[in-house]
LUMRO-911643 format. One record per residue (C-alpha): residue number from 1; chain; x, y, z. Coordinates in steps of 0.2 Angstrom, whole numbers, always signed. Each point is the difference from the previous one (the first is absolute). Layout:
N
DOTI  rofi  rodo   east  north     up
DOTI   NUM     A      X      Y      Z
...
//
This chain:
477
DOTI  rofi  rodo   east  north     up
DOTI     1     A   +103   +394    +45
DOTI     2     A     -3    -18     -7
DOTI     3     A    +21     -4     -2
DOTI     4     A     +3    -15    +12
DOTI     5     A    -14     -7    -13
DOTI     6     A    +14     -5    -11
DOTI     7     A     +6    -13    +10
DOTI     8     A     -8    -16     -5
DOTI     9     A     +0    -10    +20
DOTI    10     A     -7    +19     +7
DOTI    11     A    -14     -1    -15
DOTI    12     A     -5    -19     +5
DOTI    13     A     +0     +7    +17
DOTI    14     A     -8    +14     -1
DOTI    15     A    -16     -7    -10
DOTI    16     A     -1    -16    +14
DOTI    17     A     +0    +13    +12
DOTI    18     A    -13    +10     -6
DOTI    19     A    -13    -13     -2
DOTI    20     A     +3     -8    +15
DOTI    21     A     -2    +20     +9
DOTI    22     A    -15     +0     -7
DOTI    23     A     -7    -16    +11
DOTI    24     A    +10     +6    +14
DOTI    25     A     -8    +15     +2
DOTI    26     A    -18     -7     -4
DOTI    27     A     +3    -12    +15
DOTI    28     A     +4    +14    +12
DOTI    29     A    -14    +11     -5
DOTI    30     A    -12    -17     +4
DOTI    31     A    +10     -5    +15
DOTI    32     A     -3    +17    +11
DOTI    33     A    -16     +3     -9
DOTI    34     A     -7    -20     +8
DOTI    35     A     +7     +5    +17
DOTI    36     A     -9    +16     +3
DOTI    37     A    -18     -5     -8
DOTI    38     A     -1    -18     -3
DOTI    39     A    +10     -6    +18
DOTI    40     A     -3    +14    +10
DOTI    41     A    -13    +13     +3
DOTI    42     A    +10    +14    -10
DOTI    43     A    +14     +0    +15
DOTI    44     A    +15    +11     -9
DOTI    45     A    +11    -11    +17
DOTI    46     A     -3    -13     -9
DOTI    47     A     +9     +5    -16
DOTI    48     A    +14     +9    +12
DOTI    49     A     +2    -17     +6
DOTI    50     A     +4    -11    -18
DOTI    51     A     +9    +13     -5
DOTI    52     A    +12     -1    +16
DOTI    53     A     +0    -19     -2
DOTI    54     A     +6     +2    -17
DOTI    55     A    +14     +9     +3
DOTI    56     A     +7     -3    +16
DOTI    57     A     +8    -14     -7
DOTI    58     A    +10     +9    -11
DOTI    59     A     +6    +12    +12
DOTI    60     A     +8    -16    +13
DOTI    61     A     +5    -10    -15
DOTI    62     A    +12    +14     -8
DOTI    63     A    +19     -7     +5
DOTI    64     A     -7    -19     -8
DOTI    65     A    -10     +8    -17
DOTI    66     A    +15    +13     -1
DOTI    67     A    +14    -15     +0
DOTI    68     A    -10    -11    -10
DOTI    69     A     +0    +11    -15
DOTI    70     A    +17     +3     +1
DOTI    71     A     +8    -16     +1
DOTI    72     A    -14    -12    -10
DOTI    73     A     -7     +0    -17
DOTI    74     A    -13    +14     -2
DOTI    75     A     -7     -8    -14
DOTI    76     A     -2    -16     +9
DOTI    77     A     -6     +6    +17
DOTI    78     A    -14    +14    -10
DOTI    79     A     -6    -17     -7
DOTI    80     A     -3     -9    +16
DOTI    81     A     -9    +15     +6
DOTI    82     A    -10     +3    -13
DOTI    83     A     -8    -15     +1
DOTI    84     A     -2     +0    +19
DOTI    85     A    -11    +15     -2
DOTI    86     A    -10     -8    -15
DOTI    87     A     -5    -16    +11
DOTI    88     A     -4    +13    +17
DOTI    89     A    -10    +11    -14
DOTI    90     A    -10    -16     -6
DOTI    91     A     -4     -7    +16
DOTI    92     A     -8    +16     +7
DOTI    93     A     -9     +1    -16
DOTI    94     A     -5    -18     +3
DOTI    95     A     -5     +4    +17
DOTI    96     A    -11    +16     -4
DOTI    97     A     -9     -8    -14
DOTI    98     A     -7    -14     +8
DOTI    99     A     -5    +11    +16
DOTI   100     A     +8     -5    +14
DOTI   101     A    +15    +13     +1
DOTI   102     A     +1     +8    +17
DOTI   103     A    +10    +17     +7
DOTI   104     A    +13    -10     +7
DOTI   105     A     +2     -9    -17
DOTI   106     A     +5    +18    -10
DOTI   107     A    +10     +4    +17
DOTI   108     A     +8    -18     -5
DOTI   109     A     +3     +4    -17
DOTI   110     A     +8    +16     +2
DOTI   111     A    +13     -7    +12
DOTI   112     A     +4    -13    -11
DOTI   113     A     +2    +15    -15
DOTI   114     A    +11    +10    +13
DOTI   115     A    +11    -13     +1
DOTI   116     A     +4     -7    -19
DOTI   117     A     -2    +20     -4
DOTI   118     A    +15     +4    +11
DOTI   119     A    +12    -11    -10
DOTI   120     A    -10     +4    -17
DOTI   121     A     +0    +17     +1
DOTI   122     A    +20     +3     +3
DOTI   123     A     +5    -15    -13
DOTI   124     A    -13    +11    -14
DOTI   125     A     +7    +17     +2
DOTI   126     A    +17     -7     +2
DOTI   127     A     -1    -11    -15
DOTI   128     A     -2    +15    -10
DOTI   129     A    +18     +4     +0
DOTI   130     A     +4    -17     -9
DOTI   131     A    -12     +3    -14
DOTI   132     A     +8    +18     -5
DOTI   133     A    +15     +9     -1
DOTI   134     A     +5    +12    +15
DOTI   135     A     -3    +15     -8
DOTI   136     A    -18     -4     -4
DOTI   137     A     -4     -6    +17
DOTI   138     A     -7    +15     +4
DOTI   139     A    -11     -1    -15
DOTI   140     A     -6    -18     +3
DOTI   141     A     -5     +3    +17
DOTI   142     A    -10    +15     -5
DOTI   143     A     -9    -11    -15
DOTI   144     A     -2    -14    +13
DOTI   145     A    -10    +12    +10
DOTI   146     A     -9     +7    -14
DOTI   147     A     -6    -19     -3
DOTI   148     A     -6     +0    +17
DOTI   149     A    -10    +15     -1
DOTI   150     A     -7     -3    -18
DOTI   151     A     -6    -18     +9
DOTI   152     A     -8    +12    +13
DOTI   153     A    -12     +6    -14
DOTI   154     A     -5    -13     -7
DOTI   155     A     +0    -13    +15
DOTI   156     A    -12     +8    +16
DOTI   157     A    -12     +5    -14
DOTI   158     A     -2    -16     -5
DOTI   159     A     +0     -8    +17
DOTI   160     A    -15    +11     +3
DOTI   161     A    -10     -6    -15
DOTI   162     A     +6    -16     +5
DOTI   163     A     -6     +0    +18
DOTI   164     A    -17     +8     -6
DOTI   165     A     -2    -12    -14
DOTI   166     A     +6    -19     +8
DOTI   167     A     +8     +3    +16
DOTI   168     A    +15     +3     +8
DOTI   169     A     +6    -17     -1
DOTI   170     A     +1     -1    -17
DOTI   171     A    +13    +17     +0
DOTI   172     A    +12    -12     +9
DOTI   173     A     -3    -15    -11
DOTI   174     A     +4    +11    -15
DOTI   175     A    +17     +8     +9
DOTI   176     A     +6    -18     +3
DOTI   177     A     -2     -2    -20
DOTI   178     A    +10    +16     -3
DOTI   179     A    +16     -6    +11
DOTI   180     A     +5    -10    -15
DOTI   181     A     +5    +13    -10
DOTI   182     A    +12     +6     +8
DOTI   183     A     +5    -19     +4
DOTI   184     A     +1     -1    -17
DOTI   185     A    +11    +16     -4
DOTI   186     A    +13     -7    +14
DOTI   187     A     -1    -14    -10
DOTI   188     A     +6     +8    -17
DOTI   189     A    +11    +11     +6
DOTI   190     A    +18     -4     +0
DOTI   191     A     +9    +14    +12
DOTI   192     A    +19     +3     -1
DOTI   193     A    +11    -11    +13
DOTI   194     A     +1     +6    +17
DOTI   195     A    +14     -1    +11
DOTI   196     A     -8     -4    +15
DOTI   197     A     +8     +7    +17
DOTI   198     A    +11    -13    +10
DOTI   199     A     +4     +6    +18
DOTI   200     A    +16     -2     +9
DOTI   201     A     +0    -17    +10
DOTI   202     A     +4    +11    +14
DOTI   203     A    -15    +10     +0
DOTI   204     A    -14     -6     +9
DOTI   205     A    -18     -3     -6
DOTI   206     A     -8    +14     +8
DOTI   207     A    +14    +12     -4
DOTI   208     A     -2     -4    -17
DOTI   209     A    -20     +5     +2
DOTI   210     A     +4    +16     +8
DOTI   211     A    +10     +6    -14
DOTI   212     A    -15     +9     -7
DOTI   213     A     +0    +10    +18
DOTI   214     A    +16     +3     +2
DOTI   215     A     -1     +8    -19
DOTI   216     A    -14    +12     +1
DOTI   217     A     +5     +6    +18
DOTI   218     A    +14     +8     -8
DOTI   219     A     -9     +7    -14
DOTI   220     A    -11    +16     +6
DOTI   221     A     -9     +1    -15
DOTI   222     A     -6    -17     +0
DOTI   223     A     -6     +1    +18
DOTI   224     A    -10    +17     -3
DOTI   225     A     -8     -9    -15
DOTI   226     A     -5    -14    +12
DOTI   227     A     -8    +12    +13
DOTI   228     A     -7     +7    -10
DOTI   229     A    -10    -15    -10
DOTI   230     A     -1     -7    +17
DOTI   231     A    -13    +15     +8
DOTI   232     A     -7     +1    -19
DOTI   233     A     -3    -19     +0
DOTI   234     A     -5     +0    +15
DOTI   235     A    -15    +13     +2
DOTI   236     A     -1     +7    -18
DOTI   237     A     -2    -15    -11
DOTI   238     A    -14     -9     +8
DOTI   239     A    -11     +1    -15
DOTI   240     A     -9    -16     +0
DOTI   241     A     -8     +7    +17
DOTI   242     A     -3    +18     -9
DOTI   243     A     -8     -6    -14
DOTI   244     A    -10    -15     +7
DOTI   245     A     -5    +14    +13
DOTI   246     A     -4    +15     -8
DOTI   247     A    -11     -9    -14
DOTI   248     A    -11     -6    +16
DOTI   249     A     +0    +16     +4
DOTI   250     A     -8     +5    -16
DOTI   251     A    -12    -11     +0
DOTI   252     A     +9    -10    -16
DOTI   253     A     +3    -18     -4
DOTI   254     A    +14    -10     -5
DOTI   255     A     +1     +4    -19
DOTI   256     A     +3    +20     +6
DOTI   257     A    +11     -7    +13
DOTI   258     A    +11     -9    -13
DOTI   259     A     -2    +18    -11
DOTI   260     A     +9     +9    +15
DOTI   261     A    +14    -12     -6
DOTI   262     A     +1     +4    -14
DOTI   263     A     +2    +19     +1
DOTI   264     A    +13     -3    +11
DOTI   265     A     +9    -10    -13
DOTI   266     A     -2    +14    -12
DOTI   267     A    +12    +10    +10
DOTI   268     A    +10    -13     +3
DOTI   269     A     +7     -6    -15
DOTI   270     A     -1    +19     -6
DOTI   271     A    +13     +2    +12
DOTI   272     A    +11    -16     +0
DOTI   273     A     +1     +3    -21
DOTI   274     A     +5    +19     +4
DOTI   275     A    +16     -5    +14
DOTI   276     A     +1    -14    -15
DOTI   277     A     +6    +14    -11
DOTI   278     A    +13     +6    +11
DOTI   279     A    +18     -6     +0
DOTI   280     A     +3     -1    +16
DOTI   281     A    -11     -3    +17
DOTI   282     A     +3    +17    +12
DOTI   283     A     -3     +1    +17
DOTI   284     A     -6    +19     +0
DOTI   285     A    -15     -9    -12
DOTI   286     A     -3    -12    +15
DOTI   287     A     -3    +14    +12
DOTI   288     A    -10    +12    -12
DOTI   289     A    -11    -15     -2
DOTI   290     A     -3     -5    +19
DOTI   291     A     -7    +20     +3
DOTI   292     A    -11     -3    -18
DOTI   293     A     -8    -16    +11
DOTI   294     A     -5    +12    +15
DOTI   295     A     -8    +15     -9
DOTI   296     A    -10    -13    -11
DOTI   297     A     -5    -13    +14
DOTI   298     A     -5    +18    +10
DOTI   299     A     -8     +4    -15
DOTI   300     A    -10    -15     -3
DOTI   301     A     -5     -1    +19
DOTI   302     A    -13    +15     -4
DOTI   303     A     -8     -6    -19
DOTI   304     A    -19     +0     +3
DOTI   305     A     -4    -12    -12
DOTI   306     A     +5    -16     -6
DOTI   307     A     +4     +6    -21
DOTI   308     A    +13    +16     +8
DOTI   309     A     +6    -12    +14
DOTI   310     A     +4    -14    -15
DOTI   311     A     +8    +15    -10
DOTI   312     A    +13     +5    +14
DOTI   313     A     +5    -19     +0
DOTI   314     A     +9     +3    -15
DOTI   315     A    +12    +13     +6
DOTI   316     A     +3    -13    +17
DOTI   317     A     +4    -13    -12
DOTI   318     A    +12    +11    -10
DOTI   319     A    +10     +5    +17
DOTI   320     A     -2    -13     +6
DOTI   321     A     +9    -13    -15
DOTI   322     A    +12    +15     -3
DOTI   323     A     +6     -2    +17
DOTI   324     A     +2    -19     +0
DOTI   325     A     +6     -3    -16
DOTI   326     A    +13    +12     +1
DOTI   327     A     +5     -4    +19
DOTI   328     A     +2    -18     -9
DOTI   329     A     +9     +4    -13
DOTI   330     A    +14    +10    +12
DOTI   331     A     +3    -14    +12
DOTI   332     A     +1    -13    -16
DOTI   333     A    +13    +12     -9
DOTI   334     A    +10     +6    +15
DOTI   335     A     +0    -16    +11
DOTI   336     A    +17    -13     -4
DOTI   337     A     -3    -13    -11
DOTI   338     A     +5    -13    +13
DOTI   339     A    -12     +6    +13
DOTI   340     A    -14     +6    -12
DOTI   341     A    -12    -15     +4
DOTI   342     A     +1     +4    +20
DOTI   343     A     -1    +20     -3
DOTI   344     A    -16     -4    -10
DOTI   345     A     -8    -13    +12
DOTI   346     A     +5    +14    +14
DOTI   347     A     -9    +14    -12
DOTI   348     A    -15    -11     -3
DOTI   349     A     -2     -6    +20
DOTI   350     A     +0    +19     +5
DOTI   351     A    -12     +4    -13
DOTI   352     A    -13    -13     +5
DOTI   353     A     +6     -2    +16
DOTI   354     A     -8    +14     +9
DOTI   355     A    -16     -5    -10
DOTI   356     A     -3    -14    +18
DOTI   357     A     +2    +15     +9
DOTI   358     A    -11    +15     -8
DOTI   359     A    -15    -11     -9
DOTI   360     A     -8     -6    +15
DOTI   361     A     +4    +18     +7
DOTI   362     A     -9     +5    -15
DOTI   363     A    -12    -11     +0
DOTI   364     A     -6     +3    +16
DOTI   365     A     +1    +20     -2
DOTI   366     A    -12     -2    -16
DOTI   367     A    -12    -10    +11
DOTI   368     A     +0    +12    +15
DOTI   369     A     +4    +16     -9
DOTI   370     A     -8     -3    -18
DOTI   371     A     +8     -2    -14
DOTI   372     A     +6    +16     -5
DOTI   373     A    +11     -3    +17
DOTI   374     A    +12    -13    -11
DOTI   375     A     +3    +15    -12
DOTI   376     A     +6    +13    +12
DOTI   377     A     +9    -12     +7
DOTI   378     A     +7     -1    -16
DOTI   379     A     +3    +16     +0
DOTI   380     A     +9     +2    +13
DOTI   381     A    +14    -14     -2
DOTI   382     A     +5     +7    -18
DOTI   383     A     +3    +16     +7
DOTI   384     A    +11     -7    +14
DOTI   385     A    +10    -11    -11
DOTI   386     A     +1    +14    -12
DOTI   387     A     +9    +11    +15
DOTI   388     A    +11    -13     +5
DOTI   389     A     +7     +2    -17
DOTI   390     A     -1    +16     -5
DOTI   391     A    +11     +0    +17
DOTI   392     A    +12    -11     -5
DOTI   393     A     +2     +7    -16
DOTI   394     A     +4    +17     +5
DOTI   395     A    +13     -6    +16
DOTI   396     A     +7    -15    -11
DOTI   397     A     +2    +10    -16
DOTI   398     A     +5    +17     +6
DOTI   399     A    -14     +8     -8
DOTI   400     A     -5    +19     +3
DOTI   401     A    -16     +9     -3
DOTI   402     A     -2    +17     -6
DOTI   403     A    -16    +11     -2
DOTI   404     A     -2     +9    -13
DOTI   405     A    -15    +14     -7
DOTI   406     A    -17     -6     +6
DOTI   407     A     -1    -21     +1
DOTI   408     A    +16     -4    -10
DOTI   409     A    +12    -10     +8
DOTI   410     A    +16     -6     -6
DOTI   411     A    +11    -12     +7
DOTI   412     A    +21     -5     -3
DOTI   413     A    +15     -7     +8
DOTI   414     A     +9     +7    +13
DOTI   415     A    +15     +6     -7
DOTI   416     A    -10     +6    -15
DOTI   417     A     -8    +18     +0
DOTI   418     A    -17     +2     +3
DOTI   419     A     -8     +9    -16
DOTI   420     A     -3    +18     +8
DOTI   421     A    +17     -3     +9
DOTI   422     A    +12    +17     +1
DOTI   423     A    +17     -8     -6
DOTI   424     A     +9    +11    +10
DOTI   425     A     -7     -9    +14
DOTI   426     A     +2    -16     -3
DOTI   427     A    +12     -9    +12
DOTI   428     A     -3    -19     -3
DOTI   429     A    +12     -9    -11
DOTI   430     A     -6     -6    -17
DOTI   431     A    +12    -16     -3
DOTI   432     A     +1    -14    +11
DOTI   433     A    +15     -5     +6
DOTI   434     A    +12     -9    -11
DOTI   435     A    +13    -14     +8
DOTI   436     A    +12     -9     -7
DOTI   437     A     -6    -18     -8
DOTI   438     A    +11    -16     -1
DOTI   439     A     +1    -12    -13
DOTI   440     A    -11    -14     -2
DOTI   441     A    -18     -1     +5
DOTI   442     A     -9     +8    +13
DOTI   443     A    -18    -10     +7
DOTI   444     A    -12    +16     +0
DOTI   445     A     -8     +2    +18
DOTI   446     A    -15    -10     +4
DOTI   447     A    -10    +14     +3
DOTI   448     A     +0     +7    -17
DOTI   449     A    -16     -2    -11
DOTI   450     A     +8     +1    -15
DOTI   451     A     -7    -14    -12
DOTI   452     A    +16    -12     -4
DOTI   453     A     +2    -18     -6
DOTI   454     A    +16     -1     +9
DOTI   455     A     +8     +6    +15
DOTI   456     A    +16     +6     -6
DOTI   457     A     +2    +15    -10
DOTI   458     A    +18     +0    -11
DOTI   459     A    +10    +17     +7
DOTI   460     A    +12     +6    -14
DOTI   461     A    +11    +12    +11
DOTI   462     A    +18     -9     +6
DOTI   463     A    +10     +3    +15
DOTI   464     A     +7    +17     -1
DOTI   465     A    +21     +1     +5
DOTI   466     A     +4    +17     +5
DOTI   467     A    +19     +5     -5
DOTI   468     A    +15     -7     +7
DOTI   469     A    -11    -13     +9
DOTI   470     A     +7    -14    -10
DOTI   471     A    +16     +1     +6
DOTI   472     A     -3     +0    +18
DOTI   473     A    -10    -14     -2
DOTI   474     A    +14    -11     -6
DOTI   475     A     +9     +6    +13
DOTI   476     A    -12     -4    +11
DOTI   477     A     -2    +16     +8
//
């Protein structure tokens, strides 16, 4: 579970990280918590609306962040963002504690956190391929998603003391103090040499930013994955609007707010340790998890009181981080090295990028509707994004159905019998086709979703000469 841990850059890494999780999630848990009741009479829009300013950005800055974190130091740009969002963290804090922050200061602020997140957030999950070898990637990203749930423990509780026992402003001072750990893990660590990516001189500028396009539109699997996280991100993972929302519906203040966090976080890094254990990241995993998020939203949409509400939180949080980490963890494993900054960036823009679009659609929903609205809304989005690939997967894959006794359902290949099948009826073939290879290597088809560290795979089979055929060659017959 823990093997990526071995490596000593991933271990600096992973420790900075964690602390400075830890801050970040304290200063998002004060941030929507000081929109809707410190500057603004409990309007849910409100919230809808700094959360689409946050992530817009990283939505229309996708090409740039992409080709920046393939063709500059990682190490170097993660630094100079890191320390952008340290000073923007400080001077809201500054702002806040001294009394004179305004709504359109925090819708200010998280425009500017848009923007340096957007080249931030592709450079930090992209760095993590420098810092292990490739085949504990899968590993590292699962870790690195553990840190970022076990910092959702620790961090909203917290916040909510902190809000209740100083003030908000003070949550962001204390995030600005915790940036420099991980300034200081980018400091010690000493990553492997990367061959950066020169372009052809005569390829343009924006050609070369739309490499990342032009790779995922020929890989099926990595555009179901992004529909998918796009309808999920979009309407099913508003939860700073759910939480703030449903704890004013319950009558409870922000230290019960910051508790709904924190169950959430249980089930999180439950399941970002368990896909952590896995060798590889699977697409079926994906899709099981998107229906998991429907039937628990649904089922969290009817909890009466605020203690079974909180408990249902904790299967939403393990769906949920199941889904992500995993869906992470397959386009990082499957995507070419030489694109894998702009698949990333494109991965991370569809994932927040519908955010702009459903908060403030959520938002306003739980202000017109009632809270409970944002969870069967949910509901609903899961269960579309789990059709759209339970879809795929059958058409793409070939897969059949069968019914068995009572609720037992099996499924197999076509071209494999089913398991009640009569043999004698059985018309399909059960070997592919086999064709002759030629010597030399053979670049596998960009839409496979095998994980690979190159593009070329060796082929041991030589050119077969059929009788006689020699001769007539050198006779030029």
């Amino acid at each position: 579970m823990f093997r990526s841990l071995k490596g000593r850059n991933y271990r600096i890494w992973f420790a900075g990280a964690l602390l400075s999780n830890v801050g970040g999630w304290m200063q998002s848990t004060a941030q929507n918590w000081v929109v809707l009741t410190e500057l603004s009479d409990n309007n849910a829009s409100a919230v809808g609306v700094t959360m689409a300013l946050q992530f817009a950005p990283q939505l229309l800055l996708v090409p740039f962040s992409g080709a920046v974190a393939d063709k500059f130091d990682r190490r170097k740009v993660l630094m100079l963002t890191q320390s952008l969002l340290m000073l923007c963290a400080a001077a809201l804090g500054v702002l806040l504690v001294t009394g004179v922050a305004e709504l359109w200061h925090v819708y200010g602020f998280a425009l500017a956190l848009g923007v340096i997140n957007s080249f931030d957030s592709t450079s930090r999950q992209a760095f993590v391929s420098d810092l292990v070898e490739g085949d504990q990637l899968t590993n590292a990203i699962a870790l690195n998603s553990a840190s970022f749930n076990s910092a959702r423990l620790v961090g909203p509780a917290v916040a909510g003391l902190l809000i209740a026992a100083v003030g908000s402003g003070w949550v962001f001072m204390i995030n600005a103090v915790s940036f420099f750990a991980v300034l200081i893990a980018l400091v010690c660590i000493k990553p492997a040499p990367r061959e950066l990516e020169v372009a052809p001189q005569r390829e343009s500028q924006l050609r070369q930013l739309g490499a990342g396009f032009r790779y995922v539109r020929y890989r099926q699997d990595l555009l179901v994955i992004f529909v998918m996280v796009f309808v999920l991100g979009a309407y099913s993972m508003n939860f700073p609007i759910v939480a703030s929302t449903m704890a004013v519906e319950f009558g409870r203040e922000a230290s019960d707010y910051g508790l709904l966090y924190t169950m959430l976080a249980i089930g999180s890094l439950t399941g970002a340790l368990l896909v952590a254990r896995r060798p590889a990241a699977r697409m079926r995993a994906v899709i099981a998890s998107a229906g998991g998020v429907g039937v628990v939203s649904l089922i969290a949409a009817l909890m009466p009181t605020f203690w079974t509400f909180a408990g249902t939180l904790v299967f939403l949080g393990f769906a949920t981080a199941t889904l992500l980490t995993t869906a992470n963890g397959f386009v990082q494993s499957t995507a070419a090295p030489e694109v894998r900054g702009r698949v990333i960036a494109l991965y991370v823009a569809v994932l927040v990028g519908g955010t702009p679009l459903g908060a403030p659609l959520v938002g306003a929903a739980a202000d017109e509707l009632g809270a409970r609205s944002t969870l069967f809304i949910s509901s609903a989005a899961a269960m579309l994004a789990f059709i759209v690939g339970a879809v795929w997967l059958f058409t793409a894959r070939k897969l059949r159905l069968h019914r068995g006794d009572g609720w037992h359902f099996a499924v197999t290949h076509v071209g494999r019998p089913g398991l009640d099948d009569d043999p004698g009826k059985q018309t399909e073939t059960l070997t592919a086709p086999i064709d002759v290879l030629r010597r030399g290597e053979i670049v596998l088809p960009i839409e496979s979703s095998v994980p690979q560290e190159t593009a070329a795979v060796p082929l041991p089979t030589s050119t077969i000469r059929l009788p006689g055929r020699a001769a007539k060659d050198e006779a030029g017959e």
